[in-house]
C-alpha positions as CSV (number, residue, x, y, z in Angstrom):
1,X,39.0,-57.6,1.8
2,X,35.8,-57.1,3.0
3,X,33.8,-54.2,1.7
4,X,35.4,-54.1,-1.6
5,X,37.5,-51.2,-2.8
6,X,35.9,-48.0,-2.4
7,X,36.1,-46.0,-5.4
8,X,37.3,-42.3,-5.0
9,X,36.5,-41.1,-8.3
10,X,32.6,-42.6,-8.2
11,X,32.4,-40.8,-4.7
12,X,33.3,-37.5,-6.3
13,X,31.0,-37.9,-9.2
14,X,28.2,-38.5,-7.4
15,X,28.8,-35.3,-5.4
16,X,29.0,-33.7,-8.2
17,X,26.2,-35.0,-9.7
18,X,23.9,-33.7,-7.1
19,X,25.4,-30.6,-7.2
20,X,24.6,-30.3,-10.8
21,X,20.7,-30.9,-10.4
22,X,18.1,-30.3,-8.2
23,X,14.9,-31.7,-7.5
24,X,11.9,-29.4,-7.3
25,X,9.4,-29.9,-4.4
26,X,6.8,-28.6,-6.9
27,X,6.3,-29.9,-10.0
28,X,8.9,-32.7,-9.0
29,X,11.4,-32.6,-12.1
30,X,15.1,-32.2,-11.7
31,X,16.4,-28.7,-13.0
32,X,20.0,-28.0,-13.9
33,X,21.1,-26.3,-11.2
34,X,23.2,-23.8,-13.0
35,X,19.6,-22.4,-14.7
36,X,18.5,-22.8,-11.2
37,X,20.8,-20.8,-9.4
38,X,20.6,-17.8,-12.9
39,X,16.8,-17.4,-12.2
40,X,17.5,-16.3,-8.4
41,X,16.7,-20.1,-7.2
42,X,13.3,-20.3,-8.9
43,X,12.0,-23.2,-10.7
44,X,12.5,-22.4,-14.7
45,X,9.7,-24.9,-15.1
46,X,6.8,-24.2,-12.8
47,X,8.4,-21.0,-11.1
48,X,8.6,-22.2,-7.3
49,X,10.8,-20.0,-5.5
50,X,12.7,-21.7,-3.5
51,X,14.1,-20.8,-0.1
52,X,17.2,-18.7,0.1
53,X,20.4,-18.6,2.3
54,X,21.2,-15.2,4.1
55,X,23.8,-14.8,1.9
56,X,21.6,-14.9,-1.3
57,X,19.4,-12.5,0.1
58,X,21.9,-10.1,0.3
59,X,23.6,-10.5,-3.1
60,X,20.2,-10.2,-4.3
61,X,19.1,-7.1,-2.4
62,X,22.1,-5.0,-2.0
63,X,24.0,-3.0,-5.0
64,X,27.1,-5.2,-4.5
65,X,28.7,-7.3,-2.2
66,X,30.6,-4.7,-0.1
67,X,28.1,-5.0,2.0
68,X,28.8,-5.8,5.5
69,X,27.8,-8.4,8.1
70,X,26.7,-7.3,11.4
71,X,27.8,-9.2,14.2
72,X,24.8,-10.6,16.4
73,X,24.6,-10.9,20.1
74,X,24.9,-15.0,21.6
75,X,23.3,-16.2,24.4
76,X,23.1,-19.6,26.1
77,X,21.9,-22.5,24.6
78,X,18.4,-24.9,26.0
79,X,17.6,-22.8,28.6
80,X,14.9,-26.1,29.2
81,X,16.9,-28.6,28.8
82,X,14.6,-29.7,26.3
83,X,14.1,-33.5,24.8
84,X,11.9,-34.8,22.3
85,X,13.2,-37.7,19.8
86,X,17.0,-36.1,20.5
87,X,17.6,-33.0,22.3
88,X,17.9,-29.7,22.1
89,X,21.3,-29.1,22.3
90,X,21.6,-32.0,19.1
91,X,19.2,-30.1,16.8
92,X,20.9,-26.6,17.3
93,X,24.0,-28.1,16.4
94,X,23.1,-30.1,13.4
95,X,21.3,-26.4,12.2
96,X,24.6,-24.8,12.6
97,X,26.6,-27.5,10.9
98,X,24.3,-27.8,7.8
99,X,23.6,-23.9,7.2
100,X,27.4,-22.2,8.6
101,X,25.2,-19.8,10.9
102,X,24.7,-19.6,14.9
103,X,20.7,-19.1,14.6
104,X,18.2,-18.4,12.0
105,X,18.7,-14.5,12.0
106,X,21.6,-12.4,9.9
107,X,21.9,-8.8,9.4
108,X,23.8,-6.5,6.8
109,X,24.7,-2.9,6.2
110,X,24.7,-2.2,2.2
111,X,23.3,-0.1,0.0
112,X,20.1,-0.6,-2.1
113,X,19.8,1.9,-4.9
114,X,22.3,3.8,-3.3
115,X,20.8,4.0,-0.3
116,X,22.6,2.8,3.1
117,X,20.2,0.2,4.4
118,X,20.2,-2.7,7.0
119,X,18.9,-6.0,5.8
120,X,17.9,-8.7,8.3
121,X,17.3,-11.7,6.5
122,X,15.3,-15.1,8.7
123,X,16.9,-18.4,7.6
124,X,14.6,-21.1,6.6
125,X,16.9,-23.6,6.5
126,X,17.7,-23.3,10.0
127,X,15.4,-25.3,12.1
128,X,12.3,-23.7,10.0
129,X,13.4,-20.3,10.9
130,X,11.8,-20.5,14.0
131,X,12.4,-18.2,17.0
132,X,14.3,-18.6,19.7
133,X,15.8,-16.2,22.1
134,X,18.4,-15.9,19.9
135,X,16.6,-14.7,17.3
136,X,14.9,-12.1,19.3
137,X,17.9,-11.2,20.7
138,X,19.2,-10.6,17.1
139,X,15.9,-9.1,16.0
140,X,16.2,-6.9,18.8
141,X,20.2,-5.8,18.0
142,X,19.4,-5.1,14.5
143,X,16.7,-2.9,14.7
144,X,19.0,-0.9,17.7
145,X,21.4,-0.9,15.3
146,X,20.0,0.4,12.3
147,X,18.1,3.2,14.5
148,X,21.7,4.3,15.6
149,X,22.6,4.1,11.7
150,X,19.3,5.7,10.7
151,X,19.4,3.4,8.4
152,X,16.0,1.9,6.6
153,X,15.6,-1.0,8.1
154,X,14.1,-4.2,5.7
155,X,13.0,-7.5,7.3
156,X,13.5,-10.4,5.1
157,X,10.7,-13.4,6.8
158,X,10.8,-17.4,6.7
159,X,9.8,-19.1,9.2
160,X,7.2,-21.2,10.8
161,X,7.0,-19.4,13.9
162,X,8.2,-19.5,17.2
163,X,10.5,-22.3,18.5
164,X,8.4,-25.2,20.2
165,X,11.9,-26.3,22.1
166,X,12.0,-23.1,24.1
167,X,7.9,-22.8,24.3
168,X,7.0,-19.4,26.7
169,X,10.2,-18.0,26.0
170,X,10.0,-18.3,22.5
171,X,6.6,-17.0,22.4
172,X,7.9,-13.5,24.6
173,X,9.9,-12.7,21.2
174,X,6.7,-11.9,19.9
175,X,6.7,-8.8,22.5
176,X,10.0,-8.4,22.6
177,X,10.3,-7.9,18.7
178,X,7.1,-5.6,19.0
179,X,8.6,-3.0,21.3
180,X,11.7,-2.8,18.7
181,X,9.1,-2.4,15.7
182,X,7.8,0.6,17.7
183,X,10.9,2.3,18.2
184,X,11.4,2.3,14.7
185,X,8.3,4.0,13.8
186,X,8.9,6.4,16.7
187,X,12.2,7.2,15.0
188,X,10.4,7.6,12.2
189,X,13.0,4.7,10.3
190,X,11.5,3.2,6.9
191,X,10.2,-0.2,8.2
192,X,10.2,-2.4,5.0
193,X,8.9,-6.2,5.4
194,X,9.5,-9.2,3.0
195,X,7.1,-11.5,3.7
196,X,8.8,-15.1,1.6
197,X,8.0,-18.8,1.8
198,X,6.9,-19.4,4.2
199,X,6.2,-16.9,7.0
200,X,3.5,-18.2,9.7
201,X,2.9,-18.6,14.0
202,X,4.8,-16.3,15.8
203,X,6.8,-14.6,13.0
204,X,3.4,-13.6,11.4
205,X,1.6,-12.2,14.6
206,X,4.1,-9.8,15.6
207,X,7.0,-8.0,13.5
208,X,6.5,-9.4,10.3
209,X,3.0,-7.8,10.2
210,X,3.9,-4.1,11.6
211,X,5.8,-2.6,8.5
212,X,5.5,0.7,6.7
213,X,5.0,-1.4,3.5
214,X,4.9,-5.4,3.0
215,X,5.9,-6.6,0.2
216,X,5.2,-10.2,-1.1
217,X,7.1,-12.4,-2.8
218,X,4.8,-14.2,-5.2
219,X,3.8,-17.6,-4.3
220,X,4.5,-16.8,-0.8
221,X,2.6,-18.7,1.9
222,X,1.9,-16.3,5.0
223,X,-0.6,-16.9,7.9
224,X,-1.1,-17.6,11.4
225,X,-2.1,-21.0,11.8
226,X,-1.2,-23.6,8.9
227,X,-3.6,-24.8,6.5
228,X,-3.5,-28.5,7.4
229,X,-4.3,-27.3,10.9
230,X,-6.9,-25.6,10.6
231,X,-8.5,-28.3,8.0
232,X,-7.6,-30.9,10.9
233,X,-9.4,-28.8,14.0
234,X,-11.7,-27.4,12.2
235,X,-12.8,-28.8,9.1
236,X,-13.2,-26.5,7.3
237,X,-12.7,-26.5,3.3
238,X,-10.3,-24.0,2.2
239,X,-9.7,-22.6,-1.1
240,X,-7.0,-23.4,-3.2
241,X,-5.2,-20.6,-2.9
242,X,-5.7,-19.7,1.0
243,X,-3.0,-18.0,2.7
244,X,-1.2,-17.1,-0.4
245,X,0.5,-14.2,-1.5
246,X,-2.3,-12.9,-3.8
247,X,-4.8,-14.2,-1.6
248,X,-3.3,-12.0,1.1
249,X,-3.3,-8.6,-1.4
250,X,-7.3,-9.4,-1.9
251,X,-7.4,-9.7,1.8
252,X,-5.9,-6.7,2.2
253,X,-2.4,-7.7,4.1
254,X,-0.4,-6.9,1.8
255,X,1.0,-4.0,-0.5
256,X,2.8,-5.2,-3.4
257,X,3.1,-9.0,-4.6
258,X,6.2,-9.0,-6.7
259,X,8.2,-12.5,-8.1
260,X,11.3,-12.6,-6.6
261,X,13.3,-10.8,-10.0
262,X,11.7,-7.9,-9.2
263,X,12.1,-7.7,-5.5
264,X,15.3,-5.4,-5.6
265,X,13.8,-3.1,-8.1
266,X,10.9,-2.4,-6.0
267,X,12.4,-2.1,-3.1
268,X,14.6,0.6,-4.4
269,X,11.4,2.6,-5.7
270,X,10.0,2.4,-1.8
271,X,12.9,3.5,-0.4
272,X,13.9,6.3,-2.9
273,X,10.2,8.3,-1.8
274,X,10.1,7.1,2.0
275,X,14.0,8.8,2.2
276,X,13.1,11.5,0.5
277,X,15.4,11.1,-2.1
278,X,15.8,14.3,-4.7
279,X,14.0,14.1,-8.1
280,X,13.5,15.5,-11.1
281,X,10.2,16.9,-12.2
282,X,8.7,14.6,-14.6
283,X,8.0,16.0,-18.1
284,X,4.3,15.7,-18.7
285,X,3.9,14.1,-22.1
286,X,0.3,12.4,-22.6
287,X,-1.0,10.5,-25.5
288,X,-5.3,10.7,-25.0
289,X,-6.9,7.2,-25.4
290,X,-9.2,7.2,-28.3
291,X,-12.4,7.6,-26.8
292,X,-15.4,7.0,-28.7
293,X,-17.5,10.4,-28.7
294,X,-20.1,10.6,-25.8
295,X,-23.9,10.6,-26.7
296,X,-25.1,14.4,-26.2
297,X,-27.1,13.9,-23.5
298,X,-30.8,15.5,-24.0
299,X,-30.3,17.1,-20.7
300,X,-27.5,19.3,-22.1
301,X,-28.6,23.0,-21.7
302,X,-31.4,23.2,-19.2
303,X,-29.1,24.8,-16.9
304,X,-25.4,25.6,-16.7
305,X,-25.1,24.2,-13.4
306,X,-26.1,20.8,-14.6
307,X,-23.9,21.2,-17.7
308,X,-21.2,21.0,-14.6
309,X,-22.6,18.3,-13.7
310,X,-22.8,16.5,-16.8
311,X,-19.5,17.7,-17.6
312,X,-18.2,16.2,-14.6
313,X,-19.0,12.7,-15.5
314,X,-17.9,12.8,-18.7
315,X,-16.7,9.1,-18.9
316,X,-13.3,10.5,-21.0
317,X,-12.6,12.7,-18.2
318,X,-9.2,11.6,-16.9
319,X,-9.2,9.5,-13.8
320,X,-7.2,9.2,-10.7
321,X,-4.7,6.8,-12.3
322,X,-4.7,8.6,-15.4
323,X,-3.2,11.5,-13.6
324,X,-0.8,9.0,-11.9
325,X,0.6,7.9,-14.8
326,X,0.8,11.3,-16.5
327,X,2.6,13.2,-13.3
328,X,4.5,11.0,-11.1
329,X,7.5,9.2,-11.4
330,X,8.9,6.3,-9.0
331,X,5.3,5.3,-8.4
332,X,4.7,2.3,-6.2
333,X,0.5,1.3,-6.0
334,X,-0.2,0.1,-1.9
335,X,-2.9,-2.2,-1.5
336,X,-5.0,-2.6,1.6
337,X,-6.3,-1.7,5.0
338,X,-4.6,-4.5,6.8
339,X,-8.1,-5.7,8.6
340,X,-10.0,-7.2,5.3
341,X,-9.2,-6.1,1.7
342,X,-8.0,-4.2,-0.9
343,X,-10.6,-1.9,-2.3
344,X,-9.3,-0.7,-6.0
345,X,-12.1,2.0,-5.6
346,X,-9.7,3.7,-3.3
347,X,-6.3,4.3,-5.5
348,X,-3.4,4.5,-3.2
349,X,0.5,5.0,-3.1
350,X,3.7,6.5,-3.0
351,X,5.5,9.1,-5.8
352,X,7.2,11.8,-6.9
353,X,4.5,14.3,-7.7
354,X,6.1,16.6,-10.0
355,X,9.7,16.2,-8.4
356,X,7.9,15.8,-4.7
357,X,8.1,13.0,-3.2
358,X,4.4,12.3,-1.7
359,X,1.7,9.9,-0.6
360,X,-1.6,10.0,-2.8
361,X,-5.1,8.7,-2.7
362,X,-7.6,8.9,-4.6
363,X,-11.2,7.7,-6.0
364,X,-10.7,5.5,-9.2
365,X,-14.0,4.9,-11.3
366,X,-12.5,3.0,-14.2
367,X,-13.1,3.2,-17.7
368,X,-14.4,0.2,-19.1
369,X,-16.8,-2.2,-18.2
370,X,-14.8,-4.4,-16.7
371,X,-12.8,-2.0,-14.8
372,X,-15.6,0.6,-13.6
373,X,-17.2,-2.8,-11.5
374,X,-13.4,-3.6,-10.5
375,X,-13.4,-0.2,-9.4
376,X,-16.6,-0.2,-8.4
377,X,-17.3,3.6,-10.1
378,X,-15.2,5.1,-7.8
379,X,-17.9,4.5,-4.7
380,X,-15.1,2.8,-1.8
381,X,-16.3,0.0,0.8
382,X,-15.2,1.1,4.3
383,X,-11.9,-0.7,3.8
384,X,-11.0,1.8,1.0
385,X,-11.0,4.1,3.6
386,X,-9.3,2.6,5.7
387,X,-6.5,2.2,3.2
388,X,-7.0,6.1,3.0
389,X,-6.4,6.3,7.0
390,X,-3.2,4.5,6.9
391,X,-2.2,6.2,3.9
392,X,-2.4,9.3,6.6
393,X,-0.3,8.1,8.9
394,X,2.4,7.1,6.5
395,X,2.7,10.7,5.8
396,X,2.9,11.5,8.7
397,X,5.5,9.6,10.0
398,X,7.7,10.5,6.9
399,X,6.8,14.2,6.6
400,X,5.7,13.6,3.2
401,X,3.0,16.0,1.7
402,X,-0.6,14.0,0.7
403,X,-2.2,14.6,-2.2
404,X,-6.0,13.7,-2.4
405,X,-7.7,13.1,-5.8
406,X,-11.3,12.8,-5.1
407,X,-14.0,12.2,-7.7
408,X,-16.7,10.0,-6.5
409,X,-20.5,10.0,-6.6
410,X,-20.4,9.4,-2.6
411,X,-19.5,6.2,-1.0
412,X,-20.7,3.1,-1.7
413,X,-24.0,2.1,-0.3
414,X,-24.8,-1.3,0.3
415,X,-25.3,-4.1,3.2
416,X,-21.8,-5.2,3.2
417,X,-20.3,-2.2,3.6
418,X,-22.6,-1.1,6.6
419,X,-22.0,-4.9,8.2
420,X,-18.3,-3.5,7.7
421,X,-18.8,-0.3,9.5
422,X,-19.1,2.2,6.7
423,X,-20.0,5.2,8.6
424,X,-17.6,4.8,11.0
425,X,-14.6,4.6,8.4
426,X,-16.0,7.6,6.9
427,X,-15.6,9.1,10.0
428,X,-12.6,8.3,11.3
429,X,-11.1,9.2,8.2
430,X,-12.3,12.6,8.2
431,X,-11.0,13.1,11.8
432,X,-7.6,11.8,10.7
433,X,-7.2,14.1,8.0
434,X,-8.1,16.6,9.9
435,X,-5.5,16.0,12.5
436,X,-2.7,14.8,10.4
437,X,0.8,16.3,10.6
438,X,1.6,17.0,7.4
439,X,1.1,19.1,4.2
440,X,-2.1,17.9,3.0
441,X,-3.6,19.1,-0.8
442,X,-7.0,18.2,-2.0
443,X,-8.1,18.4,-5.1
444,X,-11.8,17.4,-6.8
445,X,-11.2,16.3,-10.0
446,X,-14.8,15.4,-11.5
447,X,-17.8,14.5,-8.9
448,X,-17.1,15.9,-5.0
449,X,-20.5,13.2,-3.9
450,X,-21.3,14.2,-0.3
451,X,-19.3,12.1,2.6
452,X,-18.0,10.0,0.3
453,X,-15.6,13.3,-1.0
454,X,-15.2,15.0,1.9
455,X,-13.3,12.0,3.5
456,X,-10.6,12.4,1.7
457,X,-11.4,16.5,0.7
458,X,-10.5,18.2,4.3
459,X,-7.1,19.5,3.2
460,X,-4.8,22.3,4.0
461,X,-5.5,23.6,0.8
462,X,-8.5,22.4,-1.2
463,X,-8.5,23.1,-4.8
464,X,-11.6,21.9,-7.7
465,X,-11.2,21.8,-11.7
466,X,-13.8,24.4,-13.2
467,X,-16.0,22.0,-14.7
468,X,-15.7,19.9,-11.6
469,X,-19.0,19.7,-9.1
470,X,-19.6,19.2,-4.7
471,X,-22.4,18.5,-3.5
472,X,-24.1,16.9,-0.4
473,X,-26.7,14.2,-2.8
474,X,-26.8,14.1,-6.5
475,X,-29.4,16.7,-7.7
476,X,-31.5,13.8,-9.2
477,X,-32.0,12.4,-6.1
478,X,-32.1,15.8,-4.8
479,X,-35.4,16.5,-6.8
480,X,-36.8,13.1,-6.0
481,X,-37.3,13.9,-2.6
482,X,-37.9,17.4,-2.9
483,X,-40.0,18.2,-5.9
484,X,-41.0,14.4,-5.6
485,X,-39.7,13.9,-9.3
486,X,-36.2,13.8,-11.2
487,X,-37.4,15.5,-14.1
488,X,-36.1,18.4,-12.1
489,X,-33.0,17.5,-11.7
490,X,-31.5,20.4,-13.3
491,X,-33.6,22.9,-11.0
492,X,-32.1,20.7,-8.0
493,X,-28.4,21.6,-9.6
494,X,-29.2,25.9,-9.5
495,X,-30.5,25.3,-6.2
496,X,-28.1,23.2,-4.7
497,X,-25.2,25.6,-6.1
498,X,-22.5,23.2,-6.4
499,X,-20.1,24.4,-9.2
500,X,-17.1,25.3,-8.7
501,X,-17.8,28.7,-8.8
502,X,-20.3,28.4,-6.3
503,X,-17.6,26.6,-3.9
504,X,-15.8,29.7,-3.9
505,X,-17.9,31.6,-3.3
506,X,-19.1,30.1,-0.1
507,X,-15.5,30.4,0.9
508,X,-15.6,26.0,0.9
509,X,-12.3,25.8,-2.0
510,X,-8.9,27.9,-1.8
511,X,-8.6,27.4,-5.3
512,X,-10.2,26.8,-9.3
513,X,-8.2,25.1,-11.3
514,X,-8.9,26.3,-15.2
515,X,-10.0,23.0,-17.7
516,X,-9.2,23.7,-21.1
517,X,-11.5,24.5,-23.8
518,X,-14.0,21.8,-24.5
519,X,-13.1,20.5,-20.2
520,X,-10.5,18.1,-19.0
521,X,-12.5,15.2,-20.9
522,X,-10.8,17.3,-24.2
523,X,-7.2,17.8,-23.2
524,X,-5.5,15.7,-20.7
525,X,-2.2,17.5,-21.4
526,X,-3.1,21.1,-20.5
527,X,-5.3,20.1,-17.7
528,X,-2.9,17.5,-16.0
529,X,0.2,20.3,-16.6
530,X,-2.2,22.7,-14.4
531,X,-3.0,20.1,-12.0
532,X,0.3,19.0,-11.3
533,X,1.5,22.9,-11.1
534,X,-0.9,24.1,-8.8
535,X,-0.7,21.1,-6.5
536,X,3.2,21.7,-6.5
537,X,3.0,25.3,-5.5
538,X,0.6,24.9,-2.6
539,X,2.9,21.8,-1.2
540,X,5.7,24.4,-1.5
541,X,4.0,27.1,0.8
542,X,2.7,24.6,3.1
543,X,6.3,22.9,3.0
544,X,7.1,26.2,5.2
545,X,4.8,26.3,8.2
546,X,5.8,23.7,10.6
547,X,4.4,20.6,10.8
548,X,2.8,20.8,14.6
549,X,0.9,24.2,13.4
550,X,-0.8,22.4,10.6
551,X,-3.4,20.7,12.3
552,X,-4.4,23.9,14.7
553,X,-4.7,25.9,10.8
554,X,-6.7,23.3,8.9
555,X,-9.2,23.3,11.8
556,X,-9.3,26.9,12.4
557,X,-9.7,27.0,8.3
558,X,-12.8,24.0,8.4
559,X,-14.2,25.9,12.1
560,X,-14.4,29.4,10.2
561,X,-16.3,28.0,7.2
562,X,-19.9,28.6,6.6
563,X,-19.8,31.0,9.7
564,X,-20.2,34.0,7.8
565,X,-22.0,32.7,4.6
566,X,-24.6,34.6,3.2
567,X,-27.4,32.1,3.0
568,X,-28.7,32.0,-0.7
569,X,-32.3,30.9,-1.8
570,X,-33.0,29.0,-4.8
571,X,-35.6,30.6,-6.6
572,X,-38.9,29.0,-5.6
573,X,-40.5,26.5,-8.4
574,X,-43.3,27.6,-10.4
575,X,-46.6,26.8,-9.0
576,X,-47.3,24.5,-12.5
577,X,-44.2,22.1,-12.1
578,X,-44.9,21.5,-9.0
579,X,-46.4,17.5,-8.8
């Protein structure tokens, strides 16, 4: 007989061989696929995530697997009648016989931390996850749908952009999925975006680059164009980690890079503060670094206004993320503007502040070396800004209170961050605050350093710790210009009256906030307790004038100050110490 006898059992052993092992496009070993498919379809060995099926997605996302599938609109198939090597028509149905699934899109109601959501997951095995009409069309249906459901809505990306085979109408999904995005923000619907390996073209320029909050999955490739393209057109040299993930956070594009275990986990977090879920107040239980003690600085006691200002800077003085971690629970850091990069002088997020869930910003100086140039000393690059600007609208759109932290020396001056636009972000971040509809509650926490502050300062209610200082320059470069030397920097602090004291005087603060003996710098339990009280109480009474009327009564309160001020002198400097 020719061809031998085929052996049945070798056929079935070799099918389950494969099926026991899998080779890694990584590092190139096989891995057992049992360990594979236990660490969520990750390589054990180099930790290449690997791409998941709709149906993987979902287990891993929802609470269980009572989840249900949404069914998707169809439409025709090759509209073009396209033909490259095989046609169309071929490709679509290979796709559908290797994966189980009409087109690259699938959508399903669940719950995720308890929370009914809509997933919509892209398929990567299906022809790339490229999209077609019907993947708009599904897009499209599933945003609809969850808008009806007013549902959260979380897009799950992979794909390698728009599908070649049905060229301009492929490339009208990008609009088409656009207008859907913004009926979910109008809605004001919890837009969360999973940006996975890989996500690029089409996909990338339009929906998968308009959520609330965009979460990466770590090693992640995400752009517009592909790497090898642009090395091919251009030549250009890239770095070795272009268009990842992390290179994304530094650029600014993304929030949160997360490995894939911990997707679910954070997910929840965002969704349990953007819904408004209740919580508990956190109890407030601090354990102080040990700080080495401060030099007494020789300048201590020539004035009491510059003992504020000393006091203010007090490098054991707890900083914005010190008050972070002491007060709010459920707290989820978001990284960049979305135009260039993440600036960690500008802290950012969202929280429960003290059982309210809120949005918070605030300048972060760092504490040691390393950190204060990470951080910069608290002096944000015009994109920190505009992290603080989109922090604005996300309260908005949510009706969630913001909560400012600012303690800066002023913002960072320096050629770069002009080239970048710094005045402008300055300015436009003032004007949003300004005209933002929601609770807004400032509060300076150590240096209030002329624009820099107020940026971020122009709240409903605008509170300052007692041994806390504002001011439009530093009073030692306030006495370099004036008395034309810095020795007389503590005459520039009398004169420039900006203690705490002073600020409420010239009707600038609602509020002081008490510091416990010795300042904050002594007792980060006492003075984060009365921080996170007084905050709480004024988002309660704003909580109960309507949203619309809070911009006409923060500008009426900004218009109204300094009106009716009585103008104070600082007493002249004797004729001798003049220079």
């Amino acid at each position: 007989m020719s061809g031998g006898i085929k052996n049945h059992n070798r056929d079935r052993y070799e099918r389950v061989r494969k099926l026991m092992w899998i080779k890694c496009e990584a590092c190139g070993r096989l891995v057992y696929y049992k360990d594979y498919k236990n660490n969520n379809y990750v390589c054990p060995r180099c930790g290449r995530a690997f791409i998941m099926t709709p149906k993987q997605r979902f287990d891993l996302l929802f609470d269980d697997v009572s989840y249900q599938k949404f069914e998707l609109p169809k439409n025709t198939d090759d509209p073009l009648n396209f033909m490259d090597r095989i046609s169309y028509q071929d490709r679509l149905a290979e796709a559908r016989a290797d994966t189980g699934t009409n087109d690259a899109i699938s959508t399903a109601d669940g719950k995720v931390g308890g929370i009914n959501t809509t997933v919509c997951v892209m398929n990567g095995d299906f022809m790339m996850g490229s999209m077609g009409r019907a993947a708009g069309d599904a897009i499209v249906a599933s945003i609809e749908h969850a808008i009806e459901l007013k549902n959260p809505f979380v897009m799950v990306t992979c794909s390698g952009g728009a599908r070649m085979q049905e060229n301009i109408l492929a490339l009208m999904q990008m609009a088409r999925t656009t207008v859907a995005v913004n009926r979910l923000h109008e809605n004001k619907i919890p837009y969360i975006v999973i940006l996975t390996d890989p996500t690029f073209g089409g996909v990338s320029a339009s929906f998968a680059m308009l959520g609330d909050v965009h979460i990466a999955e770590a090693g992640a490739r995400v752009g517009f164009a592909g790497r090898r393209v642009i090395e091919q057109n251009i030549h250009e040299k890239l770095p070795s980690n272009f268009q990842t993930a992390d290179y994304l956070y530094d650029h600014g594009m993304v929030d949160i890079v997360v490995p894939r275990v911990e997707l679910k986990e954070t997910l929840e977090r965002v969704l349990r503060v953007l819904t408004k879920q209740p919580c508990d107040a956190k109890v407030i239980d601090i354990k102080m670094p040990k700080f080495d003690a401060p030099k007494k600085s020789r300048d201590m006691g020539k004035t009491p206004e510059y003992d504020r200002v000393l006091m203010a800077r007090n490098e054991n003085r707890p900083h914005f993320l010190d008050y972070v971690n002491g007060i709010v629970d459920n707290w989820t850091y978001l990284a960049g503007d979305r135009c260039f990069g993440e600036d960690a002088a500008m802290g950012s997020g969202i929280g429960c502040w003290y059982g309210i869930p809120a949005v918070i910003i605030g300048q972060e100086k760092g504490r040691t070396i390393e950190t204060r140039q990470q951080h910069r000393f608290g002096m944000p690059n015009p994109e920190g800004y505009r992290k603080a600007q989109r922090m604005m609208k996300l309260a908005e759109k949510f009706d969630l209170p913001l909560i400012s932290l600012f303690d800066t020396a002023g913002a960072f001056a320096g050629g770069a961050a002009e080239e970048r636009g710094q005045s402008q972000a300055v300015a436009a971040t003032i004007a949003m605050g300004l005209k933002m509809r929601a609770p807004y509650v400032a509060v300076n926490v150590g240096e209030g350093g002329s624009g820099g502050a107020i940026a971020i300062g122009t709240g409903d209610r605008v509170m300052m710790l007692e041994n806390a200082i504002y001011s439009v320059i530093a009073p030692e470069s306030c006495a370099s210009i004036l008395w034309k030397d810095n020795k007389f920097k503590a005459d520039a602090a009398t004169a420039l009256k900006l203690t705490a004291r002073d600020m409420a005087s010239l009707n600038v603060i609602d509020k002081i906030i008490s510091e416990p003996s010795g300042g904050a710098q002594a007792d980060w339990q006492t003075t984060m307790e009365m921080v996170a009280k007084s905050v709480a109480d004024a988002i309660s009474e704003l909580q109960e004038i309507p949203v619309d009327e809070l911009p006409s009564l923060r500008a009426k309160k900004f218009l109204s100050m300094t009106r009716d001020v009585e103008i104070y002198q600082p007493d002249r400097v004797p004729e001798e110490k003049q220079v």
